[in-house]
C-alpha atoms as a printed R data frame, in Angstrom:
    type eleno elety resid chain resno       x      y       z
1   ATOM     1    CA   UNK     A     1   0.108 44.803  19.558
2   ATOM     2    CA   UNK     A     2   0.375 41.248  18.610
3   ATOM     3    CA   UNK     A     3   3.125 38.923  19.866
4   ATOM     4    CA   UNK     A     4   4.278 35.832  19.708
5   ATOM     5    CA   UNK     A     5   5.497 35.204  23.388
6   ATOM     6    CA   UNK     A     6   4.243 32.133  24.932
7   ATOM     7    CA   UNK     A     7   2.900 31.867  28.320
8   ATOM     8    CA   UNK     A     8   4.121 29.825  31.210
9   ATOM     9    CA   UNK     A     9   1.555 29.086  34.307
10  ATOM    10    CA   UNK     A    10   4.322 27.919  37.182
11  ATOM    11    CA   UNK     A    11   3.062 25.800  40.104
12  ATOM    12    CA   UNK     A    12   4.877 25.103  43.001
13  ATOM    13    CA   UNK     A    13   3.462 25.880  47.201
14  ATOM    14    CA   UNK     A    14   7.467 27.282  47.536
15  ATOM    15    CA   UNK     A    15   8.276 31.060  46.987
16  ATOM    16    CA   UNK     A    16  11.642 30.182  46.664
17  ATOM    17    CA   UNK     A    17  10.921 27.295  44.111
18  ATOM    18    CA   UNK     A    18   9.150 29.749  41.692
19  ATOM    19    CA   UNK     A    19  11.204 32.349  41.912
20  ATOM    20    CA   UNK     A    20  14.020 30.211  40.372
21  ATOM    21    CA   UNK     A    21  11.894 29.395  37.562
22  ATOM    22    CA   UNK     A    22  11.538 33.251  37.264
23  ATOM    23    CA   UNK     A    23  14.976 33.967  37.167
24  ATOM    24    CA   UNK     A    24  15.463 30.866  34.203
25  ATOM    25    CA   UNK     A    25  12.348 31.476  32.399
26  ATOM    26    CA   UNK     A    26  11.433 35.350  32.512
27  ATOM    27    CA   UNK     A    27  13.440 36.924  30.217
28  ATOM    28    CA   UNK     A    28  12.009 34.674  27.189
29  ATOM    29    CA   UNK     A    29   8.403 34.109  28.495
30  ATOM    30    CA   UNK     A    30   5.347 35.622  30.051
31  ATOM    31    CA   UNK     A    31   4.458 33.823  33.417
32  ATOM    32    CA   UNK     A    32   2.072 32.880  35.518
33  ATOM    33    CA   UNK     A    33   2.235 31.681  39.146
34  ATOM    34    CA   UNK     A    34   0.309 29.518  41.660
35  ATOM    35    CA   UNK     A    35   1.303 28.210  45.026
36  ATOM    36    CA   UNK     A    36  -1.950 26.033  45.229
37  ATOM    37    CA   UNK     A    37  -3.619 23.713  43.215
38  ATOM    38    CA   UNK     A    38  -6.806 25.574  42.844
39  ATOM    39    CA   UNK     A    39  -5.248 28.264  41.946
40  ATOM    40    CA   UNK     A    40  -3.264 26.805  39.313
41  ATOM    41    CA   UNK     A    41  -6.774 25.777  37.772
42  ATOM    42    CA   UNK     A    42  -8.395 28.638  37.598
43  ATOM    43    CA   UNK     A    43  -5.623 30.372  35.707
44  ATOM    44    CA   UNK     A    44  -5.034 27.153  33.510
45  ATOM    45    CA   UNK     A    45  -8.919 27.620  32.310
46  ATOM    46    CA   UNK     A    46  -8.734 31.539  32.448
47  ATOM    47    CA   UNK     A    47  -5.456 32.285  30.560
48  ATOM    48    CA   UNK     A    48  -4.915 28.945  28.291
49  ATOM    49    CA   UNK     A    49  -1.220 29.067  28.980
50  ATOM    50    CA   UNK     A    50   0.655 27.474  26.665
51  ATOM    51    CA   UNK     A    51   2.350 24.969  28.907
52  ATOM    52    CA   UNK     A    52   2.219 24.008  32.722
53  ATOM    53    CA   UNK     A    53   5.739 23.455  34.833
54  ATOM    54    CA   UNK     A    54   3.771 22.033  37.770
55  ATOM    55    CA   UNK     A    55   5.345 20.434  41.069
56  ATOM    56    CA   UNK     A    56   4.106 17.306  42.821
57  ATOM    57    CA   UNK     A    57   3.667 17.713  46.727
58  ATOM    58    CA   UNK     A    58   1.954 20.391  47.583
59  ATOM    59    CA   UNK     A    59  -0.773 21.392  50.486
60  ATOM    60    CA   UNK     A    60  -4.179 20.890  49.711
61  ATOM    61    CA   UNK     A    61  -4.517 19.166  45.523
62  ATOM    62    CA   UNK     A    62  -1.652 17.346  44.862
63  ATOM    63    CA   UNK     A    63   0.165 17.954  41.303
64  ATOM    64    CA   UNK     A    64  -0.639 15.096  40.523
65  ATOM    65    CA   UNK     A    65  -4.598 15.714  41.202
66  ATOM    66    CA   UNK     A    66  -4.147 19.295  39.132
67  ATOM    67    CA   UNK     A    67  -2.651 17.184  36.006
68  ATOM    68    CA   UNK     A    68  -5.499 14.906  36.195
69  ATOM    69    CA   UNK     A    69  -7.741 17.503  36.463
70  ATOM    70    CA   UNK     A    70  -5.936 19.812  33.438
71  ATOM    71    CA   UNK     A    71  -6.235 16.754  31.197
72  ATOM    72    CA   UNK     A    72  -9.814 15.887  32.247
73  ATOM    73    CA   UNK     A    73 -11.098 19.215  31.515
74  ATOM    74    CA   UNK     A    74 -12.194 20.297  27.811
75  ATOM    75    CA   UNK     A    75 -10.056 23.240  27.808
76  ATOM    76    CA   UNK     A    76  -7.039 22.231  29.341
77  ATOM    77    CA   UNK     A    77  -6.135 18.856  28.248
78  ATOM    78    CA   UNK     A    78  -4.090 19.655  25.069
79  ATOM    79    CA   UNK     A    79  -2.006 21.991  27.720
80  ATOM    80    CA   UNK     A    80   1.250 20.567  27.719
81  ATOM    81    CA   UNK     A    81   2.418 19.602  31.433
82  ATOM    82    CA   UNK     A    82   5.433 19.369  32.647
83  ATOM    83    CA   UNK     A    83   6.334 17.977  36.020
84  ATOM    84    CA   UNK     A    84   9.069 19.733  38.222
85  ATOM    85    CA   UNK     A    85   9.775 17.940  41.693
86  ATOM    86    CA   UNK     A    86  11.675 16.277  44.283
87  ATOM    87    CA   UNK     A    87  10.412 13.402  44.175
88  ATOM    88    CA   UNK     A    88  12.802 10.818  41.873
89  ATOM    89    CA   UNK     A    89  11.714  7.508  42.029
90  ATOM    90    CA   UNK     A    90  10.988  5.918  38.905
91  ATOM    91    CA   UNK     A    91   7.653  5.038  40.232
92  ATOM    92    CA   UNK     A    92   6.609  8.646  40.753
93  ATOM    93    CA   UNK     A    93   8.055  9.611  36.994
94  ATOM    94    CA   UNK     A    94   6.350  6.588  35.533
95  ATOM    95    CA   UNK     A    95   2.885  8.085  37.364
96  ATOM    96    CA   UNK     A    96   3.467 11.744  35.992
97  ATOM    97    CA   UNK     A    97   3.871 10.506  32.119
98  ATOM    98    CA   UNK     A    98   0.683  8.127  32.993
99  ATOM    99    CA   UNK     A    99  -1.403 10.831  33.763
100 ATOM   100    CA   UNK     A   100  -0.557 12.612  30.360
101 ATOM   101    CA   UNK     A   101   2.374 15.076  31.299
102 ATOM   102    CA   UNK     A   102   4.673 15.550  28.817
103 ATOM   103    CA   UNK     A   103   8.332 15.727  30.974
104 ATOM   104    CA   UNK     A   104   9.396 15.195  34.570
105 ATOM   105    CA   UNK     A   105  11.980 17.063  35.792
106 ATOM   106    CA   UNK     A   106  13.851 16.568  39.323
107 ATOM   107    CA   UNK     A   107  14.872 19.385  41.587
108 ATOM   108    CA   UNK     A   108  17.099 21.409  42.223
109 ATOM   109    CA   UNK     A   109  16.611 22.265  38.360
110 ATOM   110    CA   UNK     A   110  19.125 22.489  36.093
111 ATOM   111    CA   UNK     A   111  18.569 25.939  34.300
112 ATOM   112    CA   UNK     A   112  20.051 24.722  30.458
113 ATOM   113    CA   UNK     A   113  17.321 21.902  30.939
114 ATOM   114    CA   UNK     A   114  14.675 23.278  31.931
115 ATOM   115    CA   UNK     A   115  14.936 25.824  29.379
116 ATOM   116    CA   UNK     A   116  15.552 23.313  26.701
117 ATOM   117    CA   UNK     A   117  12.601 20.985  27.361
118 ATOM   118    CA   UNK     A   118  10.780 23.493  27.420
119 ATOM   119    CA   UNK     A   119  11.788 25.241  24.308
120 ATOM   120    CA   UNK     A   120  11.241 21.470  22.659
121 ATOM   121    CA   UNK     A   121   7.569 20.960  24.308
122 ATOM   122    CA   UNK     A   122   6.803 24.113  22.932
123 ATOM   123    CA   UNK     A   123   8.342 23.258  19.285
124 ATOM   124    CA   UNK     A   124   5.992 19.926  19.500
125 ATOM   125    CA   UNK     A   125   2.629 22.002  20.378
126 ATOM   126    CA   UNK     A   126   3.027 24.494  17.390
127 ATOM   127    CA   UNK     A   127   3.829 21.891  14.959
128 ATOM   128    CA   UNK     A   128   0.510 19.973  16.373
129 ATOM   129    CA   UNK     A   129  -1.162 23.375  15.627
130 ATOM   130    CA   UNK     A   130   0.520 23.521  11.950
131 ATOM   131    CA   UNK     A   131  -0.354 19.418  11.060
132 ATOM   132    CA   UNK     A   132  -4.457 20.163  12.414
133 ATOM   133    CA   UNK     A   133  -4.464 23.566  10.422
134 ATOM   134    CA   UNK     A   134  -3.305 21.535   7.797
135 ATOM   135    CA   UNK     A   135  -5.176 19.013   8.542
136 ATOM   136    CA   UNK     A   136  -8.941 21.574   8.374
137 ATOM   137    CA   UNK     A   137  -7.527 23.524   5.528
138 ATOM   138    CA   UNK     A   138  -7.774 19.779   3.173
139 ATOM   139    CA   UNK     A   139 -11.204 19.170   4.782
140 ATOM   140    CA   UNK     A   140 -12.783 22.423   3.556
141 ATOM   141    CA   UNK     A   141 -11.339 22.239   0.171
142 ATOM   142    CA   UNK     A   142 -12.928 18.965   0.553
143 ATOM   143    CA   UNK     A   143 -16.330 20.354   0.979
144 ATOM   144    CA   UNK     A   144 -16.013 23.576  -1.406
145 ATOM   145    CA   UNK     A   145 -16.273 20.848  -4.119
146 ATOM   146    CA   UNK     A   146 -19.860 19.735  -2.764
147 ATOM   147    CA   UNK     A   147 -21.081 23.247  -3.311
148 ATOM   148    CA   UNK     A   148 -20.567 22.337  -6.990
149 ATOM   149    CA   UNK     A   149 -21.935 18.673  -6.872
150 ATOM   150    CA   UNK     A   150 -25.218 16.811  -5.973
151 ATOM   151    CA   UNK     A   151 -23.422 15.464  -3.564
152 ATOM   152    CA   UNK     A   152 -23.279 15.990   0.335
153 ATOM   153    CA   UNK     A   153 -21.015 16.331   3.260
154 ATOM   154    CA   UNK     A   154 -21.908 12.742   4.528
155 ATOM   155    CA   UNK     A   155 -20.758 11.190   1.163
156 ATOM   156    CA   UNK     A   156 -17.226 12.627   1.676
157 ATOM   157    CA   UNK     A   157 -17.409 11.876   5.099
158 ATOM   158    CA   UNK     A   158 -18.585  8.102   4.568
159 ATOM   159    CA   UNK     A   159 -16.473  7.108   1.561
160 ATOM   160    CA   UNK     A   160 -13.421  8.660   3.407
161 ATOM   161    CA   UNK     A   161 -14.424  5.991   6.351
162 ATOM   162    CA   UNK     A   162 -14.682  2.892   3.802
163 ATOM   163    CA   UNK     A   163 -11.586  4.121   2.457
164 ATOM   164    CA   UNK     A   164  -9.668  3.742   5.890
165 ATOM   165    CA   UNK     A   165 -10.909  0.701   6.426
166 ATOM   166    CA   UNK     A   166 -10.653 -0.875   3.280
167 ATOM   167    CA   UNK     A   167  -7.068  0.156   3.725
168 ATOM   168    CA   UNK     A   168  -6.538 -1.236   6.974
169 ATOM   169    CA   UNK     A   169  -7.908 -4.668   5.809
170 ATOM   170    CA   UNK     A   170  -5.341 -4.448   3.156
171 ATOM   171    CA   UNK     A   171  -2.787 -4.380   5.583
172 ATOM   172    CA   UNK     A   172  -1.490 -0.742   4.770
173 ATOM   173    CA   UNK     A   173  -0.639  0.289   8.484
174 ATOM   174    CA   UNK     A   174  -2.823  2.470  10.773
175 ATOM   175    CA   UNK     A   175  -0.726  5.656   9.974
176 ATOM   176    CA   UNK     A   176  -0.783  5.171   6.156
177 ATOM   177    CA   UNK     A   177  -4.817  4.669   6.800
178 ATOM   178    CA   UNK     A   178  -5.320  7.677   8.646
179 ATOM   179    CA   UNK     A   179  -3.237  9.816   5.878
180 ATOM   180    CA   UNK     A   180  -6.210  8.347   3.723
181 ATOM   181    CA   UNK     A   181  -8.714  8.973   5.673
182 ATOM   182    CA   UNK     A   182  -7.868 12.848   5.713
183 ATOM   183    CA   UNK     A   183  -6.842 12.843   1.988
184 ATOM   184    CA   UNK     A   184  -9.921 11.431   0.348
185 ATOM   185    CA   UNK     A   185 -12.136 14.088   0.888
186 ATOM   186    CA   UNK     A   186 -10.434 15.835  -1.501
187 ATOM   187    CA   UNK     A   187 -10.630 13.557  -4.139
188 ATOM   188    CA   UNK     A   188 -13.471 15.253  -6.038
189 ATOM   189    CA   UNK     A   189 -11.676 19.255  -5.544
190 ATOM   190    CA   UNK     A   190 -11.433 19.319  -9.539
191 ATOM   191    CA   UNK     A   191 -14.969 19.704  -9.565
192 ATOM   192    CA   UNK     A   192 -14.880 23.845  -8.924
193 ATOM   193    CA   UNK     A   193 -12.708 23.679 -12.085
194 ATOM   194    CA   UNK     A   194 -15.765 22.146 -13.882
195 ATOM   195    CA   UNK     A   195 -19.023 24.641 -15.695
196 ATOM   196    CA   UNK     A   196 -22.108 24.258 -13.436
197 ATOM   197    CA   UNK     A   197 -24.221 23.432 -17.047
198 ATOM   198    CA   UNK     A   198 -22.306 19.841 -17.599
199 ATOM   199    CA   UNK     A   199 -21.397 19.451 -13.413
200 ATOM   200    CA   UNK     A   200 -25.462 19.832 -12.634
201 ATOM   201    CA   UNK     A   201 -26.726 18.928 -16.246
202 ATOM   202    CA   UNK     A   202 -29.700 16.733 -15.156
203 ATOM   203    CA   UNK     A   203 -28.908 14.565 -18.329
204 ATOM   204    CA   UNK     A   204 -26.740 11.758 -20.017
205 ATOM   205    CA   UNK     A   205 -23.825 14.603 -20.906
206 ATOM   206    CA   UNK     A   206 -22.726 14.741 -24.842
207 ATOM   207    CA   UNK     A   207 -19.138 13.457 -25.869
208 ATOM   208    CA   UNK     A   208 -17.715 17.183 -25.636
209 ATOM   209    CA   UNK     A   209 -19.202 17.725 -22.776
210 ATOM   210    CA   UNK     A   210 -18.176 14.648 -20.757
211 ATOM   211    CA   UNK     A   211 -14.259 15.220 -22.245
212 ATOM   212    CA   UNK     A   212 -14.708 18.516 -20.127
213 ATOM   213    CA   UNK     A   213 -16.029 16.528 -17.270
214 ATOM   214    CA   UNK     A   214 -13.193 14.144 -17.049
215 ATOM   215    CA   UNK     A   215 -10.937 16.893 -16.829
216 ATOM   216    CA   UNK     A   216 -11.385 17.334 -12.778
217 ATOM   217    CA   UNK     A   217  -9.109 14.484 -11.904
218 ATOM   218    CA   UNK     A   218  -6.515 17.059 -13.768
219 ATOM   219    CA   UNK     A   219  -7.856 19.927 -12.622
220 ATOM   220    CA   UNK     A   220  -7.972 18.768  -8.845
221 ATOM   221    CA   UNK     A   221  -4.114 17.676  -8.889
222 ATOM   222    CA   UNK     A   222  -3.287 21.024 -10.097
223 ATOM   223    CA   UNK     A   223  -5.390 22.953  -7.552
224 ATOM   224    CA   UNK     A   224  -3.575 20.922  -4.582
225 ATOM   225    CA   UNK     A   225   0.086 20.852  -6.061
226 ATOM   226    CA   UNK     A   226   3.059 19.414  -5.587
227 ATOM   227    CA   UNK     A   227   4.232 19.750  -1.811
228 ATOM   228    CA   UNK     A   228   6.398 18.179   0.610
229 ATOM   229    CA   UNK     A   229   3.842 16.375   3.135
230 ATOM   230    CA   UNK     A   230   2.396 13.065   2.980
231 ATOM   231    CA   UNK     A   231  -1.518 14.310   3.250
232 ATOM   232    CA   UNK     A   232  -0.886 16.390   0.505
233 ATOM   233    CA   UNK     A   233   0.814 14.410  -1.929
234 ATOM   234    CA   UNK     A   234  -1.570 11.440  -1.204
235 ATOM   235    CA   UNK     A   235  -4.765 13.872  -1.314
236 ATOM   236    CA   UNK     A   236  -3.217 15.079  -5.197
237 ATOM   237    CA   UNK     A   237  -2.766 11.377  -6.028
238 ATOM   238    CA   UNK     A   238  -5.939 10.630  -5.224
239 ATOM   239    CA   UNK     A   239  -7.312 13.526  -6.703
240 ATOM   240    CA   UNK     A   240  -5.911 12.721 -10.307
241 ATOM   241    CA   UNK     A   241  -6.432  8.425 -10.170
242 ATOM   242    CA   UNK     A   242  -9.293  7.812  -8.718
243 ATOM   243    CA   UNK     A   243 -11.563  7.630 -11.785
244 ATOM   244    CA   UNK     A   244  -8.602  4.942 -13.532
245 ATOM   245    CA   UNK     A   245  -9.360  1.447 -13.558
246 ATOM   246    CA   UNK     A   246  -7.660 -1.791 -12.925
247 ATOM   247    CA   UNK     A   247  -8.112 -2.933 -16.616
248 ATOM   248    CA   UNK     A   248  -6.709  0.821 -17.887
249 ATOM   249    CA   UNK     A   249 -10.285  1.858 -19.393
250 ATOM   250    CA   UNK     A   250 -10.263  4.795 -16.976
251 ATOM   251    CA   UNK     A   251  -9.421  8.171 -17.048
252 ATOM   252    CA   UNK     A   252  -7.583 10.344 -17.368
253 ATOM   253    CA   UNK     A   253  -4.504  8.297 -18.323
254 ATOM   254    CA   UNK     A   254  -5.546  4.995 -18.570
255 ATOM   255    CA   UNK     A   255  -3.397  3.554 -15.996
256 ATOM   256    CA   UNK     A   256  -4.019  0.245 -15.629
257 ATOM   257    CA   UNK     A   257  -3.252 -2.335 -12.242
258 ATOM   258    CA   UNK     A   258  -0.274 -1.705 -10.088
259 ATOM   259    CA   UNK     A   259   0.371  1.558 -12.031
260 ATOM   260    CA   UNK     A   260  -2.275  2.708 -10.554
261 ATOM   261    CA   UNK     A   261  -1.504  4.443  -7.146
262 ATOM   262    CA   UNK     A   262  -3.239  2.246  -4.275
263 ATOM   263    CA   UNK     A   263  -4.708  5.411  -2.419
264 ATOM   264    CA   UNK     A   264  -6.621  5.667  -5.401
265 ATOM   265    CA   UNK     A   265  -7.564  2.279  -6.310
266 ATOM   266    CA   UNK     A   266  -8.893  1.971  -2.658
267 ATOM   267    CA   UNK     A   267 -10.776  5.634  -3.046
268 ATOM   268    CA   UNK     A   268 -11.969  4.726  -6.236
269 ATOM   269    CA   UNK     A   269 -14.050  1.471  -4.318
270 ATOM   270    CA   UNK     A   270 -15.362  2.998  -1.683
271 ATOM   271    CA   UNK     A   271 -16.326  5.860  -3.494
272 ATOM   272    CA   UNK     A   272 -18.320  3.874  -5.848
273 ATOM   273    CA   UNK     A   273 -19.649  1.574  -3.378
274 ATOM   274    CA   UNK     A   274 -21.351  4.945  -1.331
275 ATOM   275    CA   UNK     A   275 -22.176  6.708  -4.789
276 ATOM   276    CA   UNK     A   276 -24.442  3.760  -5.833
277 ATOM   277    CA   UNK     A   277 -25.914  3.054  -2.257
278 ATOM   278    CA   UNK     A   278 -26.977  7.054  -1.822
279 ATOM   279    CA   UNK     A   279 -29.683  8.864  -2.995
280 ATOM   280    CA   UNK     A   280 -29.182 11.881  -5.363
281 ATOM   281    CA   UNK     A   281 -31.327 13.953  -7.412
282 ATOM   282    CA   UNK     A   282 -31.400 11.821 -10.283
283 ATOM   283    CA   UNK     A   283 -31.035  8.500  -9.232
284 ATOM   284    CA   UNK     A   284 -32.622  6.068  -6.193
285 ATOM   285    CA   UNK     A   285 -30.107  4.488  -4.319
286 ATOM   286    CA   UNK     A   286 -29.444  1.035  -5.255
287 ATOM   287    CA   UNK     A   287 -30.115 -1.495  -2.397
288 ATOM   288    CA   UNK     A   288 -26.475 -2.950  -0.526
289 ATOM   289    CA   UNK     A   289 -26.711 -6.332  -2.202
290 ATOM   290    CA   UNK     A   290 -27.102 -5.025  -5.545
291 ATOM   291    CA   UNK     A   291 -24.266 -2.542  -5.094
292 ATOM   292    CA   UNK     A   292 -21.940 -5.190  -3.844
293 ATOM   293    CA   UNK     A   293 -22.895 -7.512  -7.002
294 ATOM   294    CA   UNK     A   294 -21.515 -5.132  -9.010
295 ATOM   295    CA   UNK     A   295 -18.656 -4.376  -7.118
296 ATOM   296    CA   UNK     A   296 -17.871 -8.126  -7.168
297 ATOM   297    CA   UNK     A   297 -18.693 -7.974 -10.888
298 ATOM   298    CA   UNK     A   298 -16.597 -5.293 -11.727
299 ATOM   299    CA   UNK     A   299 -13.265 -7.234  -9.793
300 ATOM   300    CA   UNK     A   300 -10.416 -6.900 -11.595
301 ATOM   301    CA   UNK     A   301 -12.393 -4.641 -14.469
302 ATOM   302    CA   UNK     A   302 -12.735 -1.686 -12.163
303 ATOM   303    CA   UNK     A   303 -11.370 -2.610  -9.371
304 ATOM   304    CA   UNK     A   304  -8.175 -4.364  -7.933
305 ATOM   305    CA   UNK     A   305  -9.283 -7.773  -6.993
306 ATOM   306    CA   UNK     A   306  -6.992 -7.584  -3.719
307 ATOM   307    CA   UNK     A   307  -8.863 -4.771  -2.489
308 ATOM   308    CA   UNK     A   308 -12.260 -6.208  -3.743
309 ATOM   309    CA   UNK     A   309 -11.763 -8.788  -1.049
310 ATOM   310    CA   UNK     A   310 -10.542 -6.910   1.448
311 ATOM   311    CA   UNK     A   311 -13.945 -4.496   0.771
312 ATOM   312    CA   UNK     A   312 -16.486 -7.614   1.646
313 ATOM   313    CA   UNK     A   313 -13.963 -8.782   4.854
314 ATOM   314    CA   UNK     A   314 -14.356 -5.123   6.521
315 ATOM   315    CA   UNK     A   315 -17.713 -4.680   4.920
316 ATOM   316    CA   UNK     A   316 -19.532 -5.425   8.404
317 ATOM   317    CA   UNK     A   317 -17.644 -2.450   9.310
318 ATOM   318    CA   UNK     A   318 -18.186 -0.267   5.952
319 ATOM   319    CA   UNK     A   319 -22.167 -0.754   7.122
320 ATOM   320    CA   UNK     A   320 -21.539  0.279  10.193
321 ATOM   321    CA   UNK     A   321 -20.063  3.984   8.900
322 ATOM   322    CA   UNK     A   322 -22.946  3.842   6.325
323 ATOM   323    CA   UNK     A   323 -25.766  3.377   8.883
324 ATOM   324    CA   UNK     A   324 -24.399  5.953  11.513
325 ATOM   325    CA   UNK     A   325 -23.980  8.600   8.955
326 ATOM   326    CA   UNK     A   326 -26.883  8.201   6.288
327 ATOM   327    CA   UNK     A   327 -28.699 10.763   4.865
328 ATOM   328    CA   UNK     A   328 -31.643 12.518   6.983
């Protein structure tokens, strides 16, 4: 039978100490309990409770020396820890959250808070669960479109890497970078939309067939929707801009400058920049100096000239990403 009820691994070398836990904590949890430090780790890497209420002095490993250990291990470090003591000082807390628990909580317990903060730790691990499911659902749509494309895993994962770091040379924040980063591999998703005869033709494609062609800018903001979250919205407008241009000869609205969402404007460059330096069935690649000629030909045709020169500041950097994942 499947259930939802979390699981609790308490710590503590007092009987007495964990059975007041119990009496706060049973009726809504399953628990675990250790009165030793070993213990407490082999349960933590047996069972993969879902948090750790873990006191400090004990005989033997410290709780301290257990929550170092937790996080240092490959299976327990996202484990949420919570410290429940005697100890007060400010030093002591100040150690606990250095160490990477989560709370500190001073005895004798209140039973309201404990069973609030732990309700609330809880509440933050599932919606970490929820933003990296999210998070691996836009990275495989991502890749579906490659099954459709001459093009490989490394080029999403490459020009998703300029694109941060264009970004962050442009001054756009880390967090607003990182949203980018995760969104523009699914800049090319309107590509399953698109016949395999004109998406593989080996061939300059005929007027009819390159109108159905441009329609996977379309076709990809469709597929992801309209939604609430930030990733999402930025992946659709990336999805349906990044083939516009900065002097509005692009598709498929002709947008032209600041109308032009920046996510895409900044996807649009580095996606360029890694199409011409790669490989593909029918085409070389173009050597780096010829690829950034064009680039700095194309400023302020193609591309916005703001984020032209922010491309050759980080583009040190932009090699970097390039050389460590080429093409075998």
């Amino acid at each position: 039978m499947l259930t939802d009820t979390k699981t609790l691994l308490l710590v503590d070398d007092e009987p007495a100490n964990l059975q007041v836990l119990r009496n706060i904590l049973s009726d809504q949890y399953r628990l675990l309990f250790a009165k030793d430090g070993e213990r407490a780790l082999e349960l933590a890497r047996s069972e993969k409770p879902d948090l750790v209420l873990l006191d400090v002095m004990m005989p033997g490993m410290s709780g301290y020396e257990v929550c170092n250990a937790l996080k240092a291990g490959q299976d327990t470090r996202a484990i949420p820890v919570i410290f429940v003591t005697a100890l007060s000082d400010a030093d002591d807390e100040a150690r606990g959250f250095e160490l990477g628990a989560v709370d500190y909580l001073t005895k004798p317990v209140n039973a309201a808070i404990v069973r609030a903060r732990v309700k609330n730790h809880l509440s933050l691990v599932r919606m970490d669960e929820l933003i990296e499911t999210r998070l691996a659902v836009v990275q495989r749509l991502g890749r579906a479109a490659e099954y459709k494309d001459n093009e490989t895993g490394l080029h999403v994962i490459r020009m998703s890497h300029f694109s941060r770091l264009i970004a962050l040379e442009a001054g756009l924040g880390d967090a607003w970078s990182d949203t980018l980063l995760n969104a523009a591999p699914m800049h090319d998703i309107g590509k399953i939309g698109i016949p395999d005869a004109i998406l593989q033709k080996p061939g300059k494609l005929e007027p009819d067939e390159w109108a159905i062609m441009q329609r996977h800018a379309e076709i990809g903001a469709e597929i992801i929707g309209e939604d609430g979250s930030d990733l999402l919205n930025m992946a659709r407008e990336v999805a349906q801009n990044h083939h516009e241009k900065w002097d509005g000869s692009g598709y498929p609205q002709g947008l032209k400058g600041a109308a032009i969402p920046i996510s895409a404007r900044i996807v649009a460059l580095a996606d360029v920049f890694d199409a011409l330096t790669s490989e593909r069935p029918y085409k070389k690649a173009w050597p780096v100096e010829q690829a950034t000629d064009l680039i700095r030909e194309q400023s302020g045709k193609h591309f916005d000239p703001e984020l032209v020169g922010a491309f050759f500041r980080c583009l040190p950097a932009i090699l970097e990403v390039r050389q460590r994942w080429q093409e075998s």
